[in-house]
MIMARVO-777630 format. One line per 8 residues: their letters; for each residue x, y, z of N, C-alpha, C. Coordinates in pm, 1 decimal. Layout:
N
A> X,Y,Z,X,Y,Z,X,Y,Z ~ ...
***
This chain:
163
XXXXXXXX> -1319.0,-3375.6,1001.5,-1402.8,-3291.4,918.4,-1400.0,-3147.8,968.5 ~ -1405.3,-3064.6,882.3,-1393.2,-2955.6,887.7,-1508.6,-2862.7,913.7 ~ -1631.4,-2900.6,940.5,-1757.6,-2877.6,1007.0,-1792.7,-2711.0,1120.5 ~ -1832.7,-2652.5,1086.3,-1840.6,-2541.7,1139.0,-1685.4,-2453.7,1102.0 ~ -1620.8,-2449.5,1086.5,-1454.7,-2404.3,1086.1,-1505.7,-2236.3,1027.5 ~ -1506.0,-2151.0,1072.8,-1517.1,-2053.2,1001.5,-1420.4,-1981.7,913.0 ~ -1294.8,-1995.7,953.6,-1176.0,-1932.5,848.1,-1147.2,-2023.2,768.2 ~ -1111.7,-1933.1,666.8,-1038.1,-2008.8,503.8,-924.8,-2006.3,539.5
XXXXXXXX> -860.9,-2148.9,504.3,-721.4,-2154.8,514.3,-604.6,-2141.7,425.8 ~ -648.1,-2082.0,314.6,-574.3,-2037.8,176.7,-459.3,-2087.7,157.0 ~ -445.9,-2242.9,138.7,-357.5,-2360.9,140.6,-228.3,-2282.4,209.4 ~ -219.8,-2236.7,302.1,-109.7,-2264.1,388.8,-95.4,-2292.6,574.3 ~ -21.9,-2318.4,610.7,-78.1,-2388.0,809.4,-112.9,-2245.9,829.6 ~ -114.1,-2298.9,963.7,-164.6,-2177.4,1094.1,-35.3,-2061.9,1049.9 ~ 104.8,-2100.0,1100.1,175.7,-1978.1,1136.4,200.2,-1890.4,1020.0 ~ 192.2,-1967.8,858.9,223.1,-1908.1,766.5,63.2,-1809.3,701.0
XXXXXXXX> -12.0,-1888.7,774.5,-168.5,-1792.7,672.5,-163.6,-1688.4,830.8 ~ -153.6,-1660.9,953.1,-99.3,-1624.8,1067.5,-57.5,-1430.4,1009.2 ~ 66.9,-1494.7,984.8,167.5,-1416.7,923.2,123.8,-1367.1,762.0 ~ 86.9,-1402.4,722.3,53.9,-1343.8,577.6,-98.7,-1191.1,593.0 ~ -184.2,-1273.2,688.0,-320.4,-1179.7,695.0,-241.9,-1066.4,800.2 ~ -94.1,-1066.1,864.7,-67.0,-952.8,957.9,5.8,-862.8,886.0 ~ 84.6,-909.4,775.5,155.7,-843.6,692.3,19.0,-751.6,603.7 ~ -79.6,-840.3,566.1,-158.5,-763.1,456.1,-252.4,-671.8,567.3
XXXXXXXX> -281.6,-657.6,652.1,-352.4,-580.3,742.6,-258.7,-480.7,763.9 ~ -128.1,-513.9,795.3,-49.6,-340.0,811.7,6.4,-296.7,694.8 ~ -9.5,-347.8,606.1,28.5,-315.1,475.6,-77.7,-197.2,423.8 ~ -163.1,-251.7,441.3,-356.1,-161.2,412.6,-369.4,-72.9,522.7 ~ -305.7,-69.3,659.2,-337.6,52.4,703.8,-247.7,162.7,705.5 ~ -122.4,112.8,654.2,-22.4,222.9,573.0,-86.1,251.8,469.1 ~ -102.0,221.7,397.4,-149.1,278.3,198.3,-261.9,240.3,191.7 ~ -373.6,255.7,271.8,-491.9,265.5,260.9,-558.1,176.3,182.3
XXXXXXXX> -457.8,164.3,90.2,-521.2,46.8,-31.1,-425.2,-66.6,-99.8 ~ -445.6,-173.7,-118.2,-360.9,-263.4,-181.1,-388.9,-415.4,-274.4 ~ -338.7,-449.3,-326.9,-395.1,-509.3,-432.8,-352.9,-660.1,-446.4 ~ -483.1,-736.2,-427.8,-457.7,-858.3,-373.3,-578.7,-948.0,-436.3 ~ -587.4,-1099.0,-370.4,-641.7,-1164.0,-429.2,-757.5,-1212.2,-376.6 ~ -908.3,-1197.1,-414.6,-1019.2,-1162.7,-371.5,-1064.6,-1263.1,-253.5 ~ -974.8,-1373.0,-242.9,-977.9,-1478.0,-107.1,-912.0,-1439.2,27.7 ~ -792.9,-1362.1,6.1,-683.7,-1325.6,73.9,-804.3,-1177.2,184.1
XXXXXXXX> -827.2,-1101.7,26.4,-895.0,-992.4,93.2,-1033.8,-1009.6,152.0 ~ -1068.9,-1098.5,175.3,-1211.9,-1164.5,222.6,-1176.6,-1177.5,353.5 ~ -1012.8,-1258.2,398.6,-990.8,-1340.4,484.1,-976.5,-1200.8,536.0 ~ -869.8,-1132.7,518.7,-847.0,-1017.8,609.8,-933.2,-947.5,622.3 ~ -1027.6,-930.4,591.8,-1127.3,-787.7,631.6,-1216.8,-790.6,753.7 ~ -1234.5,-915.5,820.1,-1240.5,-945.4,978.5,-1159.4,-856.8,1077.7 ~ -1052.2,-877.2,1055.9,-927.4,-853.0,1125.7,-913.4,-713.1,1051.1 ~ -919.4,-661.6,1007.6,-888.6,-507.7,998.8,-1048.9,-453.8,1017.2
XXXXXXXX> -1133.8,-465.2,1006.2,-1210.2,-423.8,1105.4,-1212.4,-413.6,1286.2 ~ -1162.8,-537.5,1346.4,-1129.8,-528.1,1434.6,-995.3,-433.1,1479.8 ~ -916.8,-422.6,1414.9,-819.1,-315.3,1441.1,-906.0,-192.7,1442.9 ~ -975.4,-156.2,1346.6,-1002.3,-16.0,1322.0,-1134.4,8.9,1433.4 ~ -1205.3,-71.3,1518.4,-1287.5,-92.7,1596.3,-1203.5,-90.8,1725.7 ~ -1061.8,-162.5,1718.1,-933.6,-90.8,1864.1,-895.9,47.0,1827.7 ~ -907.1,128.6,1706.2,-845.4,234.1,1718.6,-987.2,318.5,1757.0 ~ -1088.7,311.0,1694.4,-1168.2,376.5,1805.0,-1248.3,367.5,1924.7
XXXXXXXX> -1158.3,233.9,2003.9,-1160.4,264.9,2145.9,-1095.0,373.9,2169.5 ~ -959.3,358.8,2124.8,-845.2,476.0,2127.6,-771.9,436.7,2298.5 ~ -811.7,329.6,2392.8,-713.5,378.8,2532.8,-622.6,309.8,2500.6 ~ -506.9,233.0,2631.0,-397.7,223.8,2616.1,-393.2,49.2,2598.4 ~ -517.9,28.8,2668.8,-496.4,-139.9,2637.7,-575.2,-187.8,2479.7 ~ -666.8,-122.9,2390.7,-605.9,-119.7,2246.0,-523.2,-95.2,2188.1 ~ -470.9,14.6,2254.0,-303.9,15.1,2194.4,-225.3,-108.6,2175.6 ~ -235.6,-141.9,2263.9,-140.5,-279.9,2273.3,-170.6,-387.1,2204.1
XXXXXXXX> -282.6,-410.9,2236.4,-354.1,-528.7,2139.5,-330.0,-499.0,1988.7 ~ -365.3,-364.0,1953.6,-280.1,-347.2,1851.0,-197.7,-378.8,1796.8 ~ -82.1,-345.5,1837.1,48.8,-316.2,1888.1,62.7,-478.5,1846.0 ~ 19.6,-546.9,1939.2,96.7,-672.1,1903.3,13.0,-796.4,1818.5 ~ -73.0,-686.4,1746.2,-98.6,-738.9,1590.3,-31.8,-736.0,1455.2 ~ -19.9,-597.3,1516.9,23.0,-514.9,1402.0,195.8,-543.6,1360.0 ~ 262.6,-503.1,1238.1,387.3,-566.4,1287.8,511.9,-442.3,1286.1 ~ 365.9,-333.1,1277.2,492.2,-219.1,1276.6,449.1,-97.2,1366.8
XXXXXXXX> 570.4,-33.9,1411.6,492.3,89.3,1505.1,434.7,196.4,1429.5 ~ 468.3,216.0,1297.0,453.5,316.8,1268.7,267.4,324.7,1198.4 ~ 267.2,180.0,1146.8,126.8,96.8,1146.2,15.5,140.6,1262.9 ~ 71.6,114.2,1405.3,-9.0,133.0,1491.2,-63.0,288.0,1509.8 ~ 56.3,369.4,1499.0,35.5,522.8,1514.2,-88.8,564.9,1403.7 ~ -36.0,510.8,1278.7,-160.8,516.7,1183.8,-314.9,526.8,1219.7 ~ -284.5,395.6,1276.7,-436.2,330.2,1278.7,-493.0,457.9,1406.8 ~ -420.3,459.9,1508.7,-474.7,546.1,1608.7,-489.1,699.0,1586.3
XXXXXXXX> -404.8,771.3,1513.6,-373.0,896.1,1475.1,-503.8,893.7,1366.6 ~ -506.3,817.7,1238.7,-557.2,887.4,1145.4,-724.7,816.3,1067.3 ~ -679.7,701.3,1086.9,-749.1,610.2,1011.5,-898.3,614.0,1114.7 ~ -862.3,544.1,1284.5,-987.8,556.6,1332.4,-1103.0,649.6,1356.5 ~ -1009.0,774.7,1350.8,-1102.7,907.5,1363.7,-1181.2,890.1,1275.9 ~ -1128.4,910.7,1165.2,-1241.3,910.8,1029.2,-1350.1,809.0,1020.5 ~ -1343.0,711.2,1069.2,-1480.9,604.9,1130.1,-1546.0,611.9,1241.9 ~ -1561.0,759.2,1294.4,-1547.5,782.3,1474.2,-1716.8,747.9,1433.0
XXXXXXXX> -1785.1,755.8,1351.2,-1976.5,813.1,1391.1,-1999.9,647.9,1280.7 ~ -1934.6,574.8,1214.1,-1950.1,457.8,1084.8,-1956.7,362.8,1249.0 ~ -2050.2,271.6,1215.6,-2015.1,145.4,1277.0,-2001.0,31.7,1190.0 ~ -1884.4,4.3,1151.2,-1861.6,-120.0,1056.9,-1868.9,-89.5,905.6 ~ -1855.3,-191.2,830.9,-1792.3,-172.6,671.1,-1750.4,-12.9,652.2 ~ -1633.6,-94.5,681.3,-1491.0,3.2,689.2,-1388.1,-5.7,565.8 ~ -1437.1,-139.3,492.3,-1334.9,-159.6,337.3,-1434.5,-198.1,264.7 ~ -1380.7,-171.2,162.7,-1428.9,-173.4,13.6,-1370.3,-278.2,-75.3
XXXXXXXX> -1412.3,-354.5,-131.1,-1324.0,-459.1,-209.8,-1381.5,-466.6,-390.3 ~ -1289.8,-427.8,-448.2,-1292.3,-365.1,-592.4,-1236.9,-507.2,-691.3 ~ -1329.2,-578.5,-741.6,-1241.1,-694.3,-830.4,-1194.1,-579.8,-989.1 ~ -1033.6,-625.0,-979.9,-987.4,-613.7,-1099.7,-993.4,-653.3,-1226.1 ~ -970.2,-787.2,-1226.8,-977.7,-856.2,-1336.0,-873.2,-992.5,-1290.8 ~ -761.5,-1024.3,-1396.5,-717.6,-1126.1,-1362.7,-510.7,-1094.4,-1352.8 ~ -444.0,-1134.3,-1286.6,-298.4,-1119.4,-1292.3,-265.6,-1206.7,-1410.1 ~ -138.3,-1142.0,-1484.1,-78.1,-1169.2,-1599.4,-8.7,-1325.8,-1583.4
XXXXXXXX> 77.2,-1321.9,-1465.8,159.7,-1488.9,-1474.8,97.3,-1552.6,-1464.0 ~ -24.8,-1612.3,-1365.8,-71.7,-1686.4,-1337.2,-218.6,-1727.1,-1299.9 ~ -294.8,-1591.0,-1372.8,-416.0,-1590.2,-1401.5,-490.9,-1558.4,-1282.7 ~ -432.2,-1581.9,-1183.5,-531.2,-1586.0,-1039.9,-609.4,-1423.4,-1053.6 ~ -738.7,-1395.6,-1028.6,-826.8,-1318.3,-979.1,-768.4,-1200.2,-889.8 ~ -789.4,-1087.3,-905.5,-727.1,-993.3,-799.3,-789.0,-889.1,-814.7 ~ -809.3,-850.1,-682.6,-899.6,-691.7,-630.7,-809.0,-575.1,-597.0 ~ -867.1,-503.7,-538.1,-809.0,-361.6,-481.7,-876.3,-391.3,-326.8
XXXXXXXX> -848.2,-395.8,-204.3,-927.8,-357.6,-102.6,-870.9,-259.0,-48.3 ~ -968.8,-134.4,-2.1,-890.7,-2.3,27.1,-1018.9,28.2,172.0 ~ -966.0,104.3,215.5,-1017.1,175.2,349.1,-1174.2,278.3,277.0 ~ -1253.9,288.3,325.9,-1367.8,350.2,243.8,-1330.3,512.4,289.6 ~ -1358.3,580.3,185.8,-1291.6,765.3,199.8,-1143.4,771.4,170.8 ~ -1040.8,661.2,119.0,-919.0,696.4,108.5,-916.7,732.4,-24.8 ~ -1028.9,838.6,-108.9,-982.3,867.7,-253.4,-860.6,937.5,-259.3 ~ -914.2,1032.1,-120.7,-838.8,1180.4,-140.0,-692.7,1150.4,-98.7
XXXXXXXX> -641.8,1046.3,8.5,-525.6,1010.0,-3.2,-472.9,979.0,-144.7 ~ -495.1,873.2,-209.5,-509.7,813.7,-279.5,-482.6,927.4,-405.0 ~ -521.8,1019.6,-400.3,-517.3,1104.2,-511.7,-413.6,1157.2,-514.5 ~ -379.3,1247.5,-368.6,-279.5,1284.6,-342.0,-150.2,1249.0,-348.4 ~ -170.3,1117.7,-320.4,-7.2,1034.5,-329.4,-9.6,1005.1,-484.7 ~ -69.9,980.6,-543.6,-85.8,976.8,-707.2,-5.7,1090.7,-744.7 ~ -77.9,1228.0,-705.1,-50.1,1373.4,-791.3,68.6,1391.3,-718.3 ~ 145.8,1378.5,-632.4,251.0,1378.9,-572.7,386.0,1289.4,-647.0
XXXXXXXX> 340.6,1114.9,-704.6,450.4,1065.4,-730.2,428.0,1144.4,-863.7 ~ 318.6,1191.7,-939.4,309.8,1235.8,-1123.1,422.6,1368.1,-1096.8 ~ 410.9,1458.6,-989.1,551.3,1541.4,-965.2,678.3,1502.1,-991.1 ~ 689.3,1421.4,-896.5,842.0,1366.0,-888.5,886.1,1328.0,-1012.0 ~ 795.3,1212.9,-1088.2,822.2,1153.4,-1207.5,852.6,1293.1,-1329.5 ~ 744.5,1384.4,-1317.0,815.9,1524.2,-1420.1,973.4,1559.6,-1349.1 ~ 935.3,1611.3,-1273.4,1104.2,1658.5,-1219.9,1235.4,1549.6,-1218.3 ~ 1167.2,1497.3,-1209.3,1297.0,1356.6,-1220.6,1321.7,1337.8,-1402.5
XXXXXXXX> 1228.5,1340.5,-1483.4,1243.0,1332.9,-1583.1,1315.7,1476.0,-1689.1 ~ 1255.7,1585.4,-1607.5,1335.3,1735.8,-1622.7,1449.2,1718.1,-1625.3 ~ 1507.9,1666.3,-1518.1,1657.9,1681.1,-1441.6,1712.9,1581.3,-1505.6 ~ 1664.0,1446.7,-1563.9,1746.7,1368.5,-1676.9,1745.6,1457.3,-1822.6 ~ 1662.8,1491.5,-1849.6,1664.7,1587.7,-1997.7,1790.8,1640.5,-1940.6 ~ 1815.2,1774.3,-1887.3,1880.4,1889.8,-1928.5,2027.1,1813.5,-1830.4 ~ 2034.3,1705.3,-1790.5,2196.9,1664.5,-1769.1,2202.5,1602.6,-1914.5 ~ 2118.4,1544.5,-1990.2,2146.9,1511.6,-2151.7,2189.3,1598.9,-2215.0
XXXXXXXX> 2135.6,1679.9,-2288.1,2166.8,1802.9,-2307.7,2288.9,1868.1,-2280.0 ~ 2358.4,1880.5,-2106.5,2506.8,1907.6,-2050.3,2561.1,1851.9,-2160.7 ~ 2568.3,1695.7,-2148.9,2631.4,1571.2,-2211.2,2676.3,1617.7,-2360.1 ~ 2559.9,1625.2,-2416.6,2582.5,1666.8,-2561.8,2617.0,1807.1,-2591.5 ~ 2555.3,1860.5,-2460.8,2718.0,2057.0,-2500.4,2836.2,2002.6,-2485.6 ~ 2873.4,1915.4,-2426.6,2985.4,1884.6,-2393.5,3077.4,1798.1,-2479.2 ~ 2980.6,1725.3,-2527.5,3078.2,1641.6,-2673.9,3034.3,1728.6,-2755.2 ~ 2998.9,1767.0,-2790.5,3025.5,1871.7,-2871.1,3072.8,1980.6,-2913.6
XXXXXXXX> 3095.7,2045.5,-2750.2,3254.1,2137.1,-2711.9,3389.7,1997.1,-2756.9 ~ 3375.9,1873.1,-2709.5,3472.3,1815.5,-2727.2,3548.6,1799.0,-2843.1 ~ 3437.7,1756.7,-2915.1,3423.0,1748.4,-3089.2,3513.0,1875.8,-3167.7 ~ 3484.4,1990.6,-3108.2,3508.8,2085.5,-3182.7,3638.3,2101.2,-3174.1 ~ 3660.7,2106.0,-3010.4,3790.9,2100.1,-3000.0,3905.4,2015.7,-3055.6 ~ 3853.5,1900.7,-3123.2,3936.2,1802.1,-3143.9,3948.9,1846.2,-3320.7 ~ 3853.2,1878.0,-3391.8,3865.2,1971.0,-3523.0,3948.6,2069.6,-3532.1 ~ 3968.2,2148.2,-3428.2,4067.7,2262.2,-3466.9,4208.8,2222.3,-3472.6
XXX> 4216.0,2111.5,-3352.3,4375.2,2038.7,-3346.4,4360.4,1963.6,-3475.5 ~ 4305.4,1950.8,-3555.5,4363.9,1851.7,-3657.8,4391.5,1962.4,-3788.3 ~ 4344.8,2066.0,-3781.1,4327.9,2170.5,-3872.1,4531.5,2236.6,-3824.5
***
């Protein structure tokens, strides 16, 4: 019996639910926010509190502990560089969990859980990709455009030879 057990085991063993809550914990402290399923983000929000509670220890033996949570370096630098400061004076509820509605294939339930204060990221990387997407879309227009001066220089040319 399963009697006192405090973690949900979100039908998979130890090494695979293990591995899934380490992936979604450095996943969320790269992009601040990510979009998941309101059991998943329940399970993890233990564990990324505790990270963000090692980054503002800030010494070298959170680092590590970190470090060998986390599954990326660049994850860890995060958490220590940017994320813990901003919780330096907060003690605790550190995420936010936003229900969406429901996913299209298979109906399951799904949230947003994001870091609390990441609008302004969040905005930024928004108004940043809405850039790219104009300029990228600019720079396909006017090579169209080339295309069609160009058959159409072709065109012409091929009218006079038949003339």
């Amino acid at each position: 019996m399963r009697h006192q057990k405090a973690n949900k085991k979100l039908g998979r063993n130890t090494s695979h639910r293990r591995a899934l809550l380490r992936n979604l914990v450095t996943s969320l402290l790269l992009e601040e926010r990510i979009e998941t399923t309101p059991a998943k983000a329940k399970a993890m929000r233990p564990h990324v509190e505790k990270m963000i509670t090692l980054g503002k220890r800030g010494d070298l033996a959170a680092r590590r502990l970190a470090g060998a949570y986390l599954m990326t370096r660049a994850s860890v630098d995060r958490l220590f560089n940017t994320v813990a400061p901003r919780f330096g004076d907060r003690q605790g509820g550190y995420l936010r969990i936003i229900h969406t509605g429901y996913r299209q294939g298979d109906g399951a339930a799904t949230c947003f859980i994001e870091l609390v204060g990441s609008e302004k990221f969040i905005d930024a990387k928004r108004t940043k990709r809405t850039e790219a997407r104009a300029k990228r879309q600019e720079e396909l227009k006017k090579q169209m455009e080339e295309e069609q001066a160009a058959a159409a220089a072709e065109k012409g040319g091929e009218d006079d030879d038949k003339k």
